[in-house]
Wavefront OBJ file of the C-alpha trace (Angstrom):
o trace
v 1.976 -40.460 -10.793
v 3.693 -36.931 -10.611
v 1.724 -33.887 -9.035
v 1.071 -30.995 -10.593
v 1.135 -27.855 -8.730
v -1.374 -25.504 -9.027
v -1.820 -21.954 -7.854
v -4.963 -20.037 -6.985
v -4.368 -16.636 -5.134
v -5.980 -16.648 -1.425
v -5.482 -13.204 -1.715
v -8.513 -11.176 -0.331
v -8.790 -8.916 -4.047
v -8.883 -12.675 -5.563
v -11.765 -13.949 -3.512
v -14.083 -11.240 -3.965
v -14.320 -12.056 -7.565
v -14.281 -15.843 -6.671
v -11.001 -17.448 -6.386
v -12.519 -19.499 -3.460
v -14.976 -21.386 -5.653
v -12.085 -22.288 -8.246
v -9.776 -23.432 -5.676
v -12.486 -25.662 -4.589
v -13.782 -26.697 -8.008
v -9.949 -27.468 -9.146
v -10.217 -30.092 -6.203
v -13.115 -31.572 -7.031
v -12.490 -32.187 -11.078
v -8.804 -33.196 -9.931
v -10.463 -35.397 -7.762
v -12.861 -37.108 -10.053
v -10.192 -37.245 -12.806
v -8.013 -38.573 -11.022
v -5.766 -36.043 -11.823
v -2.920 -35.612 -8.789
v -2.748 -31.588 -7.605
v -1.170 -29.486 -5.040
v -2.980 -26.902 -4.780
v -0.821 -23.403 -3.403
v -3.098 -20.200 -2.125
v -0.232 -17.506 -3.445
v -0.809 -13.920 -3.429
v -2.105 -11.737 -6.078
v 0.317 -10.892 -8.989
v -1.236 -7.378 -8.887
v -2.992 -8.084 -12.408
v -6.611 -7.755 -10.798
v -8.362 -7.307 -14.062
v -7.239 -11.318 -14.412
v -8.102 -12.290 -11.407
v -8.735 -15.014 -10.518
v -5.503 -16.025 -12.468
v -4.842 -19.849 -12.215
v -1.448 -20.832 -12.457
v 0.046 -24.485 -12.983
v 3.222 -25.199 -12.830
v 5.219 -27.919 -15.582
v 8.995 -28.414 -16.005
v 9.607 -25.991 -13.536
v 7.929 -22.896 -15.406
v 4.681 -21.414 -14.018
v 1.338 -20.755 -17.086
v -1.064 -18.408 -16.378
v -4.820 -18.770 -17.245
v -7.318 -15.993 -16.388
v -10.094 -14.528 -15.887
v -10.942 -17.932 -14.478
v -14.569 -18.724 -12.956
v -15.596 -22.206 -11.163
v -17.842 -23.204 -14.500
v -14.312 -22.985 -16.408
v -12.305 -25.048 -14.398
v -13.722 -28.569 -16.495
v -13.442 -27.293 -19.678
v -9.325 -26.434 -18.603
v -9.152 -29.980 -17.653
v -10.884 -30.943 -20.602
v -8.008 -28.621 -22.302
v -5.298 -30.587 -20.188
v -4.525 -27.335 -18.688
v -2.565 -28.822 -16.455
v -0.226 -29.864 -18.721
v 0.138 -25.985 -19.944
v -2.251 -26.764 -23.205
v -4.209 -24.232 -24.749
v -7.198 -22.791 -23.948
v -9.174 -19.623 -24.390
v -8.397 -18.640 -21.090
v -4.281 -19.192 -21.843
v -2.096 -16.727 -20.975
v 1.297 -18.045 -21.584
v 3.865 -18.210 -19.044
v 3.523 -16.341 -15.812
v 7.189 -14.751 -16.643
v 6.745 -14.032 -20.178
v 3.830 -11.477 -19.688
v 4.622 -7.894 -20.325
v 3.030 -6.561 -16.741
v 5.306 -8.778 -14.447
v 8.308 -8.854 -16.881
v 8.552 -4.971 -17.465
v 8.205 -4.425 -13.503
v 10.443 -3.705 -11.023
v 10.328 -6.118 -8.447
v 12.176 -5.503 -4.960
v 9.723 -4.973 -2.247
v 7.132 -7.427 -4.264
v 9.792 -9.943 -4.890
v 7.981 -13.069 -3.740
v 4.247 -11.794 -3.836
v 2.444 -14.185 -5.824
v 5.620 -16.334 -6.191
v 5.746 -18.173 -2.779
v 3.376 -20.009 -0.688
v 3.252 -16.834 1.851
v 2.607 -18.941 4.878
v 5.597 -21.427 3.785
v 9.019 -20.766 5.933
v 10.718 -23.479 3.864
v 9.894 -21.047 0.264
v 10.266 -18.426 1.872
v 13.823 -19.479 2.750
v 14.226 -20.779 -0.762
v 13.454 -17.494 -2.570
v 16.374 -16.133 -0.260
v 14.046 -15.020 2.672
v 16.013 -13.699 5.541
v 18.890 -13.328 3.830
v 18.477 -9.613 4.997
v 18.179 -10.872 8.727
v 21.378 -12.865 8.856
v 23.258 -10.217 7.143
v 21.573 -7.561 9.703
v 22.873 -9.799 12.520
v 26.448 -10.025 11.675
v 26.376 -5.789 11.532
v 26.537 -3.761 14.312
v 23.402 -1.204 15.160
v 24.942 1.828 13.724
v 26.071 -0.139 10.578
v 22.463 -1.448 9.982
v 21.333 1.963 10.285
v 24.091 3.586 7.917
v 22.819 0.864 5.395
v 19.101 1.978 5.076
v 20.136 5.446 5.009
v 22.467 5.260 2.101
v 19.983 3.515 0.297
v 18.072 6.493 0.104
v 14.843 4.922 1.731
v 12.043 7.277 2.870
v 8.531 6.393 4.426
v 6.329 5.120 1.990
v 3.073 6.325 3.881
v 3.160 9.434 2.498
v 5.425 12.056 4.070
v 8.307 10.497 2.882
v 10.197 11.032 6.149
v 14.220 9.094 5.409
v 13.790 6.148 7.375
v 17.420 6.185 8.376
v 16.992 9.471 10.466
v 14.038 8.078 11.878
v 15.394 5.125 13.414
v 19.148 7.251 14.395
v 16.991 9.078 16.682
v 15.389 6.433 18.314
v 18.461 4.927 18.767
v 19.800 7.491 20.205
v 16.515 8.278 22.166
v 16.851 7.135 25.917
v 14.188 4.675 27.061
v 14.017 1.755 29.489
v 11.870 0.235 26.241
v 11.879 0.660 22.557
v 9.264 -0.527 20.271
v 8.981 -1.270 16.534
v 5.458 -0.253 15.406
v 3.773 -1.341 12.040
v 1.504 0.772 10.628
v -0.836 -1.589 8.296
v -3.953 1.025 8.893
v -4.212 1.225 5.116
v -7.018 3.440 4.877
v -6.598 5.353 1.534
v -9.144 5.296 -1.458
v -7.476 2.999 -4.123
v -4.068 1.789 -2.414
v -3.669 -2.081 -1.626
v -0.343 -2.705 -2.002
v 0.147 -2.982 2.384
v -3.013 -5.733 2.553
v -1.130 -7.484 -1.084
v 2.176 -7.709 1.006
v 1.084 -8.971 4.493
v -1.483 -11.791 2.503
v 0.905 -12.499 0.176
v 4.569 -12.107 1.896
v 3.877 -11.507 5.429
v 7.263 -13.320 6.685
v 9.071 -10.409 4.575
v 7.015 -7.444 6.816
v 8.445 -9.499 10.457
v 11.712 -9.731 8.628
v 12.036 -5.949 8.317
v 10.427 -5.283 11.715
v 12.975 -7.758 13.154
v 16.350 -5.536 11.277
v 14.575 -2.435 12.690
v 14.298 -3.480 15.639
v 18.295 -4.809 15.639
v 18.971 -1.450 14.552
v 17.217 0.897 17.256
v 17.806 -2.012 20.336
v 13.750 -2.738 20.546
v 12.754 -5.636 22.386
v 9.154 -5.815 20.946
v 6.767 -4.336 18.163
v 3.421 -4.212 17.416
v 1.615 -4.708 13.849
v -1.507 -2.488 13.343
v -4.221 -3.201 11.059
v -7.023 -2.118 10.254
v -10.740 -4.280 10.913
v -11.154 -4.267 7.359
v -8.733 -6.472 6.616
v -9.422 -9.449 8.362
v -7.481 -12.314 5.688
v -4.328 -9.720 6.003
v -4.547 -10.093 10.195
v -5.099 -14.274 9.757
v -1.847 -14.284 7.562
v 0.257 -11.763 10.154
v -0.708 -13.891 12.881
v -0.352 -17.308 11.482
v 3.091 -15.772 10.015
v 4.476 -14.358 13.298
v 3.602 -18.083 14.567
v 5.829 -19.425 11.829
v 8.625 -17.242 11.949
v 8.692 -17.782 16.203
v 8.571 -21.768 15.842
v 11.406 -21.287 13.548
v 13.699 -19.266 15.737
v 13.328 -15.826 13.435
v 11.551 -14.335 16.651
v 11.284 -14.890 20.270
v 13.968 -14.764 23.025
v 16.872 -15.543 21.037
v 17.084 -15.125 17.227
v 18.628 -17.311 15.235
v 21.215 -18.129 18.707
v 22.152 -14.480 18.456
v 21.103 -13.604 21.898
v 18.940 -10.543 20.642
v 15.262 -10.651 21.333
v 12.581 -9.479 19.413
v 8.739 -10.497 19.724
v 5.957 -9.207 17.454
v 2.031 -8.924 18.044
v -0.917 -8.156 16.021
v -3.304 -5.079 16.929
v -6.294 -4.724 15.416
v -7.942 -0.937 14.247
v -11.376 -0.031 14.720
v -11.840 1.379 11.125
v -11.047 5.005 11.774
v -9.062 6.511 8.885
v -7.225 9.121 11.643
v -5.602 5.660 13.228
v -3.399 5.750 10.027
v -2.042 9.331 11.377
v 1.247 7.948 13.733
v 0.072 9.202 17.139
v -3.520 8.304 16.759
v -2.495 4.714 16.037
v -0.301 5.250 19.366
v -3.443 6.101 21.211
v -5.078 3.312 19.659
v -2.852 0.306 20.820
v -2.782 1.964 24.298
v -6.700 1.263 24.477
v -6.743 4.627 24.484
v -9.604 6.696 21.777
v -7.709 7.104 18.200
v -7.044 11.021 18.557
v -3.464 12.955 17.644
v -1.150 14.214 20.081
v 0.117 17.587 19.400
v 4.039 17.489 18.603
v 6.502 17.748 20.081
v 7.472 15.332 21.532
v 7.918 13.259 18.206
v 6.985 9.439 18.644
v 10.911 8.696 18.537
v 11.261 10.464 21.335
v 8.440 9.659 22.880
v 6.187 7.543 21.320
v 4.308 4.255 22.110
v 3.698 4.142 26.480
v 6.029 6.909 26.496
v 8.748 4.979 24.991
v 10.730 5.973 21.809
v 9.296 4.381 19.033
v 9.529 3.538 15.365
v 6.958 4.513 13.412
v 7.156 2.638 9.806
v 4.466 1.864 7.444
v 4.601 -1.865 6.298
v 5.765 -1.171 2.682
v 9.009 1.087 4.205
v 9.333 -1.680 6.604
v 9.202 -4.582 4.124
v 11.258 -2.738 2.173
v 14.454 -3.328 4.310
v 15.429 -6.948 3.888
v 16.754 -6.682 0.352
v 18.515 -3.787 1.209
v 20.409 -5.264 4.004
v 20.955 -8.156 1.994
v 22.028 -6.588 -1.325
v 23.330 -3.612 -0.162
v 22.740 0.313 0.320
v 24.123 0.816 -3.588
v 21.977 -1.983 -5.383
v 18.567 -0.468 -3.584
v 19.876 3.430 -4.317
v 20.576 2.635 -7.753
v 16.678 2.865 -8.651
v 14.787 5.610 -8.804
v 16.066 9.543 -9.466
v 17.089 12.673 -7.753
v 15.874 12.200 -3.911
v 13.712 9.641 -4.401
v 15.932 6.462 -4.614
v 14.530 2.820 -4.754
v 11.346 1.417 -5.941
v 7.456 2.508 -5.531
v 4.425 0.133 -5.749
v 2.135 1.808 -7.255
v -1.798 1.045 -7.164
v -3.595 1.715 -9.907
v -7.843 2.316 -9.613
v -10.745 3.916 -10.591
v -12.035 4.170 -13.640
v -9.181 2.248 -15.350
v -9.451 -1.362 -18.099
v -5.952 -2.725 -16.277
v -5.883 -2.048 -12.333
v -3.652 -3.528 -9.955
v 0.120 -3.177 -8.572
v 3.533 -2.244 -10.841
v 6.454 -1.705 -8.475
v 8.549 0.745 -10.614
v 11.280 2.617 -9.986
v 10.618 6.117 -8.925
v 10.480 8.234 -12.822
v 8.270 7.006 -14.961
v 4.953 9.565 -15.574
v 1.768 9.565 -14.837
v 0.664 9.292 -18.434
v 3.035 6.024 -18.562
v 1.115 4.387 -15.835
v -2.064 5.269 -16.800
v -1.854 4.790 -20.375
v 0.914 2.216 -21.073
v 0.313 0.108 -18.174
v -3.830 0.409 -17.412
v -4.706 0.862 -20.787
v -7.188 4.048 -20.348
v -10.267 4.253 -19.145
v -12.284 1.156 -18.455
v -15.391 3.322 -19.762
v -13.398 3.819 -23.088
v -13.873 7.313 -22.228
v -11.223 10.389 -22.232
v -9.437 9.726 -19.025
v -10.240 13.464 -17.513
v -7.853 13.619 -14.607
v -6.088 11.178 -11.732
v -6.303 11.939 -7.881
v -2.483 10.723 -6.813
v -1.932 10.171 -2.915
v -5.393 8.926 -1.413
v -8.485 11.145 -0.502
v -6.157 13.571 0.402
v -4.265 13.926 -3.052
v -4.528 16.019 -5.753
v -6.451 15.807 -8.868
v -4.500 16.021 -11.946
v -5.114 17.054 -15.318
v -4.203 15.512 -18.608
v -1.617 18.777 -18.857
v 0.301 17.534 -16.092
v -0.062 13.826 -16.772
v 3.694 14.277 -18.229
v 4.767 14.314 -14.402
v 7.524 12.299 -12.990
v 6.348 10.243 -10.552
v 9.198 10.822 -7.651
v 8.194 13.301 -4.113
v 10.005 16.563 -5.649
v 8.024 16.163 -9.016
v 4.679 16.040 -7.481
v 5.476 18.881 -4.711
v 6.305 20.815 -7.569
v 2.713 20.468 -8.829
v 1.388 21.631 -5.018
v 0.564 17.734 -5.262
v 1.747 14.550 -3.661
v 2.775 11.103 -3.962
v 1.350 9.504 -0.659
v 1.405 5.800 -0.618
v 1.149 5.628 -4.245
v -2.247 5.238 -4.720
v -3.876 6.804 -8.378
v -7.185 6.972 -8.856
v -8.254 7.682 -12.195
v -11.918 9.311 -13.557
v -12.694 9.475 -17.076
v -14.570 12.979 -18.499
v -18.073 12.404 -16.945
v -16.821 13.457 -13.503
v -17.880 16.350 -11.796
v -15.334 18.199 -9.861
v -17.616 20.121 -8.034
v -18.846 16.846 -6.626
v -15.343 15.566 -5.633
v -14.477 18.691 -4.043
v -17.630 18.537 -1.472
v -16.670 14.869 -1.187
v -12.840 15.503 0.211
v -14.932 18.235 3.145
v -17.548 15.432 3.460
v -14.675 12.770 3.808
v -12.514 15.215 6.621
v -16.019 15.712 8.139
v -16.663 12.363 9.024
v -13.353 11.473 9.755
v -12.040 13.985 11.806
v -11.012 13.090 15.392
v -12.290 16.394 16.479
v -9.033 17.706 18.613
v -8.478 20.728 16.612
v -10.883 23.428 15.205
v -10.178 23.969 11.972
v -10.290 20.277 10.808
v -13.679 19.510 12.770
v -15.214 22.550 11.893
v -13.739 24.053 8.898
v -14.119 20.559 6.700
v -18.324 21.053 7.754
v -18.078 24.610 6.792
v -16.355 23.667 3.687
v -19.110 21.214 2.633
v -21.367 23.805 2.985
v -19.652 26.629 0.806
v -19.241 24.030 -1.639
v -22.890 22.797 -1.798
v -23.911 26.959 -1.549
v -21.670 27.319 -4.910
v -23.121 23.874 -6.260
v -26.719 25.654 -5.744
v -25.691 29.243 -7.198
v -25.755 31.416 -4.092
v -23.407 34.120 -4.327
v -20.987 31.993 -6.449
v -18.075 34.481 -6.306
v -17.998 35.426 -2.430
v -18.446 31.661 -1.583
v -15.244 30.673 -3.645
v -13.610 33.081 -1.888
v -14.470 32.355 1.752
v -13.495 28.681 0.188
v -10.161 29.704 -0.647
v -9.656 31.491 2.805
v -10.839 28.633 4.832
v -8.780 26.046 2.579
v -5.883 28.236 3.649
v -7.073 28.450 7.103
v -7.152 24.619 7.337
v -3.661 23.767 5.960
v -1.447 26.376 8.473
v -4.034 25.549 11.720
v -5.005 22.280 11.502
v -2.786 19.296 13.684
v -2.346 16.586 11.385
v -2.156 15.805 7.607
v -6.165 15.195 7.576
v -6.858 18.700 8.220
v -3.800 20.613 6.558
v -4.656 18.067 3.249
v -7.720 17.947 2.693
v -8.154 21.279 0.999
v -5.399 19.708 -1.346
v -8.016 17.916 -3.400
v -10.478 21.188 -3.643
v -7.973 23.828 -4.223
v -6.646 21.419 -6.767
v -10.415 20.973 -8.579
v -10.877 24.662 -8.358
v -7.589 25.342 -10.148
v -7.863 22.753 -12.978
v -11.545 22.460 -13.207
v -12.781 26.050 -12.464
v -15.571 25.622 -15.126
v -17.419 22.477 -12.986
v -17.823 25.249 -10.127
v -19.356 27.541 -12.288
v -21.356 25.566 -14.507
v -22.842 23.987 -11.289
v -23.811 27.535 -10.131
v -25.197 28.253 -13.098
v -27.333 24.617 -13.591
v -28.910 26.050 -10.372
v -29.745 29.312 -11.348
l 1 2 3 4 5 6 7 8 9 10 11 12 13 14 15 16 17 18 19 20 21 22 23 24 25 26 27 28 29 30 31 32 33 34 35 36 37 38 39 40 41 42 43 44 45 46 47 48 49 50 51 52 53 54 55 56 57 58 59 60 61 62 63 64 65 66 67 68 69 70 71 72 73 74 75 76 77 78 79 80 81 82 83 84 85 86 87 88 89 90 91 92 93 94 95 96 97 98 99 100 101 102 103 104 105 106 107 108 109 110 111 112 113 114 115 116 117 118 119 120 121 122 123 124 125 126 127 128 129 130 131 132 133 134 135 136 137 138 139 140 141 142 143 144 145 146 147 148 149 150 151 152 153 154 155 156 157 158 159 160 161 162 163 164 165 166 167 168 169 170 171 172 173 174 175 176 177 178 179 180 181 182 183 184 185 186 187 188 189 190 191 192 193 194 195 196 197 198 199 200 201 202 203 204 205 206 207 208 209 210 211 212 213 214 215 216 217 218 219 220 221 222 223 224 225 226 227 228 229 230 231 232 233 234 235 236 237 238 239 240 241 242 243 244 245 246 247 248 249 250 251 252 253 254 255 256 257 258 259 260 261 262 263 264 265 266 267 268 269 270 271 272 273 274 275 276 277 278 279 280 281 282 283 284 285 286 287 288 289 290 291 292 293 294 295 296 297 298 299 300 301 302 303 304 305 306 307 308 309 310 311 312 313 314 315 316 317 318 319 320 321 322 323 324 325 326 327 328 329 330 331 332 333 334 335 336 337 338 339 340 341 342 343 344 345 346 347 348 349 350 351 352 353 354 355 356 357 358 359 360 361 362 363 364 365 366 367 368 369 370 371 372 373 374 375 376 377 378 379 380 381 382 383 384 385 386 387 388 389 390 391 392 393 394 395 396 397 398 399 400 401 402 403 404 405 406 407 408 409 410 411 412 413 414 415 416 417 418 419 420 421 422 423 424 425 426 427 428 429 430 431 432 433 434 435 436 437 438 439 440 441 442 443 444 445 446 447 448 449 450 451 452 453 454 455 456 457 458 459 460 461 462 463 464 465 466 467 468 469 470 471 472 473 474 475 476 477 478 479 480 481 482 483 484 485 486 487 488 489 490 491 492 493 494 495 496 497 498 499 500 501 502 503 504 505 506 507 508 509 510 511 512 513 514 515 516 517
């Protein structure tokens, strides 16, 4: 009898709508058909509106069926889904559908693909391939390589990561570390917890060339206490990759060292900020250190440090092992390579495209989530997390690259758009980006713990009518006050999204002034 293989996502997006109970009904009508299975727990393709999305693999092609629910799984057997046959729920081959096959797939690669916790398919879809080629390179070659490709931090300042890990390895230190920053705390992004559940070995494989490339000895992977299936899959994959000689003492018999642990977060968004995460994996209470000295300088125990996020960090392998020019040949102007977006909110087709940097706003909204979910006029897009900008249909024609959205006094981030249809009030979401630095604010510096509670309260005195044009005012000033004064990115970017709302959507201010009066 020949097994059929079948894939249900374990991925944590997947099991909140209930890809546990399929995985576990496709057992049990296997089971009492007598039907032989293996059963894979992939990641997510990123198509989240289909989750969960079965797949079955025949004559070496993979068929998609979703949105599937445990009371559908008999009826597909009925269908002889297993056999690819139709069904309502058919999709057609995984490969064939326009959201994967229109995609740009680098960083991604194997998400969804591979068994994520499997070294042997990881190995056979070319995994550490990137490694091996990092191995037979000197330090200084390794590092030339990542910074011809063009590659800057995907957290969101967009720092090269070539510079960054030239000055560590130039820093002096009796220790260097490789740090992971997996504290994915902004509104709508995914795509860090979709890689390390998905394609974890991929995330040690680029910690591992870092680490070659700035002489570190150990690293740490921090994540946040939210994602708890993401941490199971790090650690179980750091496991894997030791027993198989991609980590520990000596790699791969090359006499170079490099061991990995996981560190979990407490939950507080500043942990994402570099030096607050620092703090935190000292035992230390999350709060920023004032620069300088930078954190590859002086960074984790004192120690110069790398500082990557994971999807900079995962990015790495296929550059060392297809070179600086195939990664750089993606993307446009300064912004070379490929972006994983995340696409949320009030949208019919959310999940992950991985694009090259250039296509617009409008493209990603429109052509690839399909509008509004509502069925409403999509009425603008925050781009970049709580801290982004709101956009308006005007400048939906936007590139999406760093220089495009600087141009628009907005920002890429970690590629994270949220998108509201034409029932939103602005008003609200400005008081909500105060309310958000309010509560979140590590409290070190004055104008981020106080000026985001005196920002609140302009806001709600403009929301009620009193003295509408003085308050906007004093808003302005304080916004300004906030973004030169404040010591990290929470403070200096959080007026982003209100100065943003009060220059597209003046009229929600003043109509919510008025309501009062």
């Amino acid at each position: 009898m020949s097994v059929i293989t079948v894939y249900v996502p374990g991925d944590a997006g997947a099991l909140a709508v209930g890809a546990e109970a399929v995985a576990k009904a496709i057992i049990r009508e296997a089971q009492a058909r007598g039907v032989a299975i293996k059963l894979v727990r992939n990641g997510s393709r990123g198509m989240y509106w289909l989750e969960p999305l079965v797949e079955v693999e025949v004559a070496g092609r993979r068929h998609a069926y979703g949105p599937v629910r445990a009371r559908d799984v008999a009826s597909l057997f009925e269908a002889n889904f297993h056999n690819a046959a139709k069904h309502p729920l058919a999709l057609g081959a995984t490969d064939a559908l326009d959201w994967l096959r229109n995609q740009e797939r680098l960083t991604f690669q194997r998400v969804g693909v591979t068994d994520p916790l499997s070294l042997d398919d990881y190995l056979a879809h070319d995994g550490f391939a990137g490694l091996r080629a990092a191995l037979a390179m000197a330090p200084t070659d390794i590092i030339k390589a990542v910074t011809d490709s063009g590659l800057r931090g995907r957290g969101g300042a967009a720092f090269p990561a070539g510079i960054k890990w030239k000055t560590v390895a130039e820093a002096a230190g009796t220790h260097k570390y490789i740090v992971c920053n997996a504290d994915e705390g902004d509104s709508g992004t995914f795509a860090d917890r979709m890689l390390m559940e998905g394609d974890p070995l991929m995330l040690i494989e680029g910690m591992s060339i870092a680490a070659l490339a700035v002489g570190a000895s150990h690293g740490y992977v921090y994540i946040r206490s939210e994602y708890p299936h993401a941490e199971r899959a790090m650690r179980t994959a750091i496991e894997v990759a030791t027993a198989g000689g991609y980590l520990g003492a000596d790699i791969l018999g090359s006499g170079r060292a490099f061991t990995l642990e996981v560190r979990r977060g407490a939950g507080a968004y500043i942990c994402g900020e570099e030096t607050s995460l620092l703090e935190s994996i000292e035992g230390k209470r999350g709060q920023i250190r004032f620069k300088p000295p930078l954190p590859a300088h002086k960074g984790l125990f004192g120690q110069p440090t790398v500082v990557n996020n994971v999807l900079t960090l995962a990015t790495v392998p296929v550059i060392l092992a297809k070179g600086a020019q195939f990664y750089g040949e993606y993307g446009r102007g300064r912004s070379r390579g490929t972006q994983p977006f995340q696409l949320a909110g009030n949208v019919k087709h959310g999940g992950l495209i991985e694009k090259a940097f250039g296509l617009t706003l409008a493209e990603l909204i429109f052509d690839w989530g399909g509008g509004s979910a509502s069925g409403r006029a999509v009425r603008t897009a925050q781009v970049g997390g709580p801290l982004g900008a709101y956009l308006p249909p005007a400048h939906f024609d936007t590139p999406l690259d760093y220089e495009s959205f600087t141009a628009r006094k907005a920002m890429l981030g970690h590629g994270g758009v949220v998108v509201f249809d034409d029932s939103v009030d602005m008003a609200v979401m400005a008081r909500f980006a105060m309310e958000f630095c309010a509560v979140e604010s590590c409290g070190k510096c004055t104008p981020c713990r106080i000026g985001s509670v005196r920002g609140r309260e302009l806001i709600e005195h403009i929301m009620a009518g009193r003295e509408v044009a003085r308050n906007l005012a004093t808003l302005r000033e304080l916004c300004d006050t906030m973004i030169s004064a404040s010591l990290c990115a929470l403070g200096g970017m959080a007026p982003f999204p209100v100065l943003s709302a009060l220059e597209h959507f003046p009229d929600d201010f003043v109509r919510a002034g008025r309501d009062a009066a």
